[in-house]
N, C-alpha and C positions, 0 to 999 in steps of 0.2 A: 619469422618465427611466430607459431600462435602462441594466443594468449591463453587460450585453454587447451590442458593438455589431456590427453585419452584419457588420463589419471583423475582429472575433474571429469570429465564424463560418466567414470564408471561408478563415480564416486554418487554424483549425482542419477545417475538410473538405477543405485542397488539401495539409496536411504530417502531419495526425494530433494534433497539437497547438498549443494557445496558450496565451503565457503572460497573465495579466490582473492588473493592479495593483490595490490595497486594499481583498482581498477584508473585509478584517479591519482592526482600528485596529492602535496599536501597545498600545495597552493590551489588548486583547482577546486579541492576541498573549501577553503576559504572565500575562493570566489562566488561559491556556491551561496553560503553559510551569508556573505556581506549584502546579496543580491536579496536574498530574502529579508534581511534586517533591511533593508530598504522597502520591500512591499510591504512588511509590517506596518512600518513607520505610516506609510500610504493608506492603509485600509480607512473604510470607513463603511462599518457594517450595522446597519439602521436595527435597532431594540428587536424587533419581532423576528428578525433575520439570524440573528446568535444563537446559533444550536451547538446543544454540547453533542459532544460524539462520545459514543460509548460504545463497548461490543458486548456486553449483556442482553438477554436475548430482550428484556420487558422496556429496558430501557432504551433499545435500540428504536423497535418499534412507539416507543412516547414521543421520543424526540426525531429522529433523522424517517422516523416509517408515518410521519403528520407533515409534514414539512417540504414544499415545493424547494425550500432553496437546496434541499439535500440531493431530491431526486432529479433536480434539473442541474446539477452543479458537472456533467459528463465534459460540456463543452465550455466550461469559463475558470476561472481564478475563483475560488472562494473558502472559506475563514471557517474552523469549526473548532470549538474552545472547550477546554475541562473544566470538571465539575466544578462549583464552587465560586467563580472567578465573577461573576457579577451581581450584584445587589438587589434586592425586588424592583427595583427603576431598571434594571437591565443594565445597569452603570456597571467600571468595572471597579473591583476592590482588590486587584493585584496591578500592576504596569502590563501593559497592555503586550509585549513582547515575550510575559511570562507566561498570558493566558491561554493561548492558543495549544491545542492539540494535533491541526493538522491544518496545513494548506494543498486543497485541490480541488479537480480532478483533471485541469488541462494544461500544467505548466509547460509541459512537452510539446504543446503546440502554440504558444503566447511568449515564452520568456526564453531567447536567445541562448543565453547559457544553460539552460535545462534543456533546452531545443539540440545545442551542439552534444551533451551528454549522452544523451537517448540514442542517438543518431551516430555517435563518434566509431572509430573504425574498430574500437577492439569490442565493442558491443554487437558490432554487424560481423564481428571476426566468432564471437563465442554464438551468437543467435545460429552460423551457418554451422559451427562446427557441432552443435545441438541436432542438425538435420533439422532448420526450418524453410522448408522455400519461398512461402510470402508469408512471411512474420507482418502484422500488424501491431499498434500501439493504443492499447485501450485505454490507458489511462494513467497518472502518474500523480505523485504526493508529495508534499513536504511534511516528515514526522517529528516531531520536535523532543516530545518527551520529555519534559520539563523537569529540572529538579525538585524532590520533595512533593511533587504532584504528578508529577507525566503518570496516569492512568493506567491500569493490568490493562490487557490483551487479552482475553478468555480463548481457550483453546477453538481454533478454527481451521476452516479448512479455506482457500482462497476460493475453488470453485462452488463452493454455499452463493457466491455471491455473485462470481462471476462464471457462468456455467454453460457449460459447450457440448455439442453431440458431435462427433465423441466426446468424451472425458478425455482429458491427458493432453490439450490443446492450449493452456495458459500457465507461463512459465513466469513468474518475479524476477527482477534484478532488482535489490537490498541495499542501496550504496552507504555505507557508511562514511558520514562526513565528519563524525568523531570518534574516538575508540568507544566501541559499542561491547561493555563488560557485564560481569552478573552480579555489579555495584549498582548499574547503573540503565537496566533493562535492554540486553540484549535479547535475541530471541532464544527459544528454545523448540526443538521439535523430536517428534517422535519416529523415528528413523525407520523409514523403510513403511509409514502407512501412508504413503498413496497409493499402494496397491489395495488398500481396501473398499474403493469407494467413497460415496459420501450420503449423506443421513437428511442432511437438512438443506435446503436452499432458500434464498430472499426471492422472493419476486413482486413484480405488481402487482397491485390490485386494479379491481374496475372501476372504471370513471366514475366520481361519484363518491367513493367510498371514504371516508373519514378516514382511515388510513390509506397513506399512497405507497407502502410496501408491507408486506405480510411472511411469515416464513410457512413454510409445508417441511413436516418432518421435522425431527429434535434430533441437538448435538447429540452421539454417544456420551459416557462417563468415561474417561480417562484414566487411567493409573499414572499419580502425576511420577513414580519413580522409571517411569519411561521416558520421561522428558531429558533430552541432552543439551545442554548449553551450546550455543554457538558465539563464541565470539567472535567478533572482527576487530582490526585495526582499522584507522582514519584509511580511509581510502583504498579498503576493499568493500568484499561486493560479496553478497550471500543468492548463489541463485536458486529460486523456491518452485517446488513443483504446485501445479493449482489445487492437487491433491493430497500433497504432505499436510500434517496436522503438526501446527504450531501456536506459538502463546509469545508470549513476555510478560514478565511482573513489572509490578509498580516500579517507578523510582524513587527508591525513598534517600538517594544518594545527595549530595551537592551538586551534581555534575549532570550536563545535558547528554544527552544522546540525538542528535541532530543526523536528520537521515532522509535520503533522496531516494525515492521508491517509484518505478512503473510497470507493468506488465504487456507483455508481448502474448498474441492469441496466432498459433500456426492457422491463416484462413484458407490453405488449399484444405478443399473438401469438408470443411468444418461447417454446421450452421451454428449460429449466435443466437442463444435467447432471447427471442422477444418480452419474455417474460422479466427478465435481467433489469434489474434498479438501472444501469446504466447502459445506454443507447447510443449509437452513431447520432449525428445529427447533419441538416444541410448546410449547417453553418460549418461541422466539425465530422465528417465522415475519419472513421476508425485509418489512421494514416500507415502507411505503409515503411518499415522499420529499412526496407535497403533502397543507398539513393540513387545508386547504381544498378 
């Protein structure tokens, strides 16, 4: 039986997105959630190395567009914290398992149970019934979203950042690892604009340059009453076109929203910007999503 039905498909090629229920148990969920509270525990990320992540455009570029650990993090585990969370010594001023905004950009190729997820059979069942023939893995996240802090999400488009010729070549899988509501910053998108293009993209800069990523082009302005909630339950799956336009608000709730995120790039006939903050490497060539 597939997991995705013609109904998710159509659903997903007429708004940019769908949401799909139990990609994952609720245990599988937890296994996920305990694995991580273990590499938290583990981290040990030296003062100069703490960048907050933001997706405003000024701020983006202060912190993650100056910053080697951001634009080299394609091929390793690493740590990027919300506002606020450490003191001018760089110390932190929350516990340490609250601060953090995001873990990545290679759990999908380092950490077993992210590794079996990515790769598991109803991911390679929905990736084929998508029509992708060599689906690759570019990259993958841990979003935490923290209560009372977890940070807005300014309206974006995924291929700003991660950006392909053609366009239409990088698909999201969203896994929500807790019920992900609009208490508590689920996403939201505007339905049916990936048929429009895109305006702005991040890319490199030249060697040398005091910033190591820069953008060309500016967001549109949005009418935020376009914006449609999507919610999930613990252990579905929201799958995101590279060109839908989405957001999330802050959490100004008690409750986490903990969420397992990677993207698939269709690489028959596609070329990859060179341009793109995030790069194959020899250590971590862009891996190939079926293992059959």
């Amino acid at each position: 039986m597939e997991f995705l039905s013609d109904r998710h498909v159509q659903k997903y090629m007429e708004n940019g997105y769908v949401v799909v229920d139990e990609l994952l148990t609720s245990l599988e969920c937890d296994e996920l959630r305990r694995r991580m509270s273990e590499i938290v525990e583990q981290m040990d990320v030296p003062a100069h190395c703490r960048t907050t992540f933001s997706t405003y455009h000024h701020e983006q570029l202060k912190t993650q567009g100056s910053t080697d650990y951001f634009i080299s993090s394609g091929d390793k585990i690493r740590f990027f914290f919300e506002k606020g969370v450490f003191d001018e010594r760089g110390e932190f001023v929350v516990p340490k398992h609250r601060s953090l905004n995001k873990v990545g950009h290679a759990l999908h190729a380092y950490e077993p149970l992210y590794k079996k997820v990515t790769h598991s059979d109803k991911v390679q069942g929905m990736a084929r019934k998508l029509g992708l023939v060599h689906p690759v893995v570019l990259q993958s996240m841990y979003i935490f979203k923290q209560p009372g802090i977890g940070g807005e999400v300014t309206p974006h488009q995924d291929a700003t950042f991660l950006y392909t010729e053609p366009l239409g070549r990088v698909t999201g899988f969203w896994v929500a690892l807790e019920d992900a509501t609009v208490h508590n910053g689920c996403l939201w998108f505007i339905p049916g604009s990936h048929n429009c293009g895109i305006t702005r993209r991040m890319v490199r800069t030249s060697p040398g340059s005091v910033l190591q990523t820069d953008f060309i082009g500016t967001e549109r302005d949005y009418d935020g009453d376009r914006f449609v909630p999507a919610e999930v339950k613990k252990g579905g799956v929201v799958l995101i076109h590279g060109q839908v336009v989405h957001r999330s608000a802050e959490n100004v709730s008690s409750d986490s929203r903990h969420v397992y995120t990677f993207h698939l790039m269709e690489a028959q006939d596609t070329h990859w910007s060179a341009d793109n903050w995030l790069q194959p490497s020899e250590k971590l060539p862009f891996p190939a999503l079926y293992t059959e």
